[in-house]
C-alpha positions as CSV (number, residue, x, y, z in Angstrom):
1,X,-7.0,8.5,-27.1
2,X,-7.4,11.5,-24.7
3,X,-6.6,10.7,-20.7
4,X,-9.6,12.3,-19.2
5,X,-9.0,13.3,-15.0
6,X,-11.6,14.6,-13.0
7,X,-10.5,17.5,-10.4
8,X,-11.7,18.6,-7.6
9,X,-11.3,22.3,-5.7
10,X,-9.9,21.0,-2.5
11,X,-9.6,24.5,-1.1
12,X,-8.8,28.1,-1.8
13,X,-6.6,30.5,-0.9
14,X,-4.4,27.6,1.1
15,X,-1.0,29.0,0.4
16,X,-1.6,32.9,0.3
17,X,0.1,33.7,3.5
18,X,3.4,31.2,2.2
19,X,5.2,32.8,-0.7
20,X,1.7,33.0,-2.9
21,X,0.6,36.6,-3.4
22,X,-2.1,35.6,-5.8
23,X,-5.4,34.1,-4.9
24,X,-5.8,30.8,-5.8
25,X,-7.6,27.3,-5.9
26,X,-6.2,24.6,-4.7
27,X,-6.9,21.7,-7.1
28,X,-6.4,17.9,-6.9
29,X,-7.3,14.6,-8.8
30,X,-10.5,13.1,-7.1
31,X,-8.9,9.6,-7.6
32,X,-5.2,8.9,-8.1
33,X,-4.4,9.2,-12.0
34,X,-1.5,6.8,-12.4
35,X,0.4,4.2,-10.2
36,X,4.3,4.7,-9.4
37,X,7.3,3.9,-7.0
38,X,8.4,7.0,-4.8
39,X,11.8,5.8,-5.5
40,X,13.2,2.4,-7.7
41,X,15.8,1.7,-4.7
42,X,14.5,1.7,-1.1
43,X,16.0,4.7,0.7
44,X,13.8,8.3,1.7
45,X,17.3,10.2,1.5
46,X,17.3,13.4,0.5
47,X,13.7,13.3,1.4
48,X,10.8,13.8,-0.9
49,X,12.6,16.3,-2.8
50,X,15.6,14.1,-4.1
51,X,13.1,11.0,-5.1
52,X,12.5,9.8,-8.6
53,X,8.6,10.7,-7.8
54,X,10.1,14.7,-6.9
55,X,12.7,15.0,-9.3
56,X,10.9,13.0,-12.3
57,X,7.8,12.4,-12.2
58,X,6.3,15.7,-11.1
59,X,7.7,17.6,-13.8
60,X,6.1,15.6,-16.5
61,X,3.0,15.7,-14.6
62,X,3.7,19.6,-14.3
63,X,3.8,19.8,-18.1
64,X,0.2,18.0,-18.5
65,X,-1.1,20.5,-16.3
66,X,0.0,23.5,-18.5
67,X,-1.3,21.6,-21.4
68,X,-4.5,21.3,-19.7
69,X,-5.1,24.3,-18.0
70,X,-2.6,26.9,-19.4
71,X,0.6,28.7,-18.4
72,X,-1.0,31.3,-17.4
73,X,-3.9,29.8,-14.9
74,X,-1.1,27.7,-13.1
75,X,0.9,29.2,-10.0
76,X,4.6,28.5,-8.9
77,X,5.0,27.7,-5.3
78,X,7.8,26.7,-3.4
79,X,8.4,23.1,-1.3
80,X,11.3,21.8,-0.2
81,X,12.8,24.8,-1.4
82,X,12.3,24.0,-5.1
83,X,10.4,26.4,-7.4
84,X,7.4,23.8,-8.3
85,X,3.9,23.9,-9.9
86,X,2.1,20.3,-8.7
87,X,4.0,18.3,-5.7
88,X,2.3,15.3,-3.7
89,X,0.1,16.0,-0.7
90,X,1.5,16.0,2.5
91,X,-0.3,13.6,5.8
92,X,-1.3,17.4,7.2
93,X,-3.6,18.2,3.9
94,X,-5.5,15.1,3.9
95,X,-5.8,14.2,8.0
96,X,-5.5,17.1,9.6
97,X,-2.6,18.8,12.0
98,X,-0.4,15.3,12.6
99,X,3.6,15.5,13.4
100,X,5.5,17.4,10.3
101,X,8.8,17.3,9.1
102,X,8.1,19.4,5.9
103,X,7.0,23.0,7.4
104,X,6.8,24.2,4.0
105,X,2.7,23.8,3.0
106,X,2.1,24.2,6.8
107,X,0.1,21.9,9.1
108,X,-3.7,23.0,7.8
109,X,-6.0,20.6,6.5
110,X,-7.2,20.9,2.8
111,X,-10.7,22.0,3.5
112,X,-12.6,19.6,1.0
113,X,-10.9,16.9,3.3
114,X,-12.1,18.0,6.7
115,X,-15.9,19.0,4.7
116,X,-15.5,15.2,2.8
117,X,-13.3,13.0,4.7
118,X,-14.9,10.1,1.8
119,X,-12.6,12.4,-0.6
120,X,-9.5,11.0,0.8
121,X,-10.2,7.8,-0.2
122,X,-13.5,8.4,-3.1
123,X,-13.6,4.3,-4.3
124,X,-10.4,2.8,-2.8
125,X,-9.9,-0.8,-1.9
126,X,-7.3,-2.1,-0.2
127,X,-4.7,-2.5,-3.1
128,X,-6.0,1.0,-4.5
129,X,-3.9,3.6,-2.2
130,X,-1.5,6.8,-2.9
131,X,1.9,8.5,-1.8
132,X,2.0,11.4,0.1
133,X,5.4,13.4,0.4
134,X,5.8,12.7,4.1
135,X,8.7,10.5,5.0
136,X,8.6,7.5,7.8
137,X,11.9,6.2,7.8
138,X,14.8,5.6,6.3
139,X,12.7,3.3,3.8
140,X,9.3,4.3,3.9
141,X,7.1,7.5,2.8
142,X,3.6,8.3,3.5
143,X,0.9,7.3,2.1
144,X,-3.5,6.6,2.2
145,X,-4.3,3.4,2.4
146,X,-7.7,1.9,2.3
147,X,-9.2,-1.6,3.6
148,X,-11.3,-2.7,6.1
149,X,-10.7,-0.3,8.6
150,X,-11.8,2.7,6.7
151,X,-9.3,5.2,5.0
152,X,-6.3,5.6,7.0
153,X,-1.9,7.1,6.6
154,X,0.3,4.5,6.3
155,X,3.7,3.9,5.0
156,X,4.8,2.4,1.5
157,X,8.4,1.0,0.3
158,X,10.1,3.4,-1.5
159,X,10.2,1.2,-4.5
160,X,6.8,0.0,-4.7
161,X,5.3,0.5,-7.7
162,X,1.5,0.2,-7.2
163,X,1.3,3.6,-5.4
164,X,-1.3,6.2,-7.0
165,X,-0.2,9.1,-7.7
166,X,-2.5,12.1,-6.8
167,X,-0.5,15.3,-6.7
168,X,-2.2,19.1,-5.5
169,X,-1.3,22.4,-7.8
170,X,-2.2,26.3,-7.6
171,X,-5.2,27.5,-10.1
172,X,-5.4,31.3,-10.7
């Protein structure tokens, strides 16, 4: 059968003025598409960038993009200093200016978050959440939870495996 994802514009133009020279929209899933672990051993070494989710996933992610939308309609940016052309959101894109220690996609919020703060978290119960590439500790990244308090950044092990993934990319 064919995997059908909704996306939504989250904003445009967001990386011109870091590395992009062509104008863009920013696109991302409404929902999470699939669930995976960050990591299958608990450890945030090498940061986002040297995870299973980075390294791994990503790319094959990356390659159902261009099926869906074309090699020639997806951009290549650079995060983490890797070449990429989908990565996970960072705590910045979806909340707003919060502490960073990835400079790379800048501290700006995603601007279909600060119009639709409901986007962050469209449907999501509290075992329905996603990573974002943000890392806690030595054990935990980033991620958006929901519950009863509303739609809020937590941190998830590493390894677990329930986390949705929701990644961004570059549409010309």
């Amino acid at each position: 059968g064919t995997y059908r994802v909704k996306f939504v514009i989250a904003d445009l133009d967001f990386a011109l003025s870091r590395g992009v020279t062509a104008h863009h929209a920013v696109i991302i899933p409404e929902k999470p598409v699939f669930k995976m672990c960050m990591n299958s051993y608990d450890t945030t070494e090498g940061g986002y960038a040297a995870s299973y989710m980075g390294r791994t996933v990503m790319p094959a992610f990356a390659m159902g993009l261009t099926a869906a939308f074309g090699p020639s309609h997806l951009l290549r940016f650079n995060a983490d200093g890797q070449s990429c052309l989908c990565r996970l959101m960072t705590l910045s894109m979806v909340f707003g200016k919060t502490q960073k220690l990835d400079k790379s996609m800048g501290e700006e919020q995603l601007a279909a978050f600060s119009n639709n703060p409901d986007l962050s978290g469209i449907g999501m119960s509290f075992f329905d959440w996603y990573w974002l590439s943000d890392v806690c500790d030595y054990t935990h990244f980033a991620c958006v939870d929901g519950g009863s308090n509303g739609v809020r950044a937590d941190a998830g092990l590493a390894s677990y495996a329930n986390g949705g993934v929701r990644p961004f990319a570059l549409l010309m």
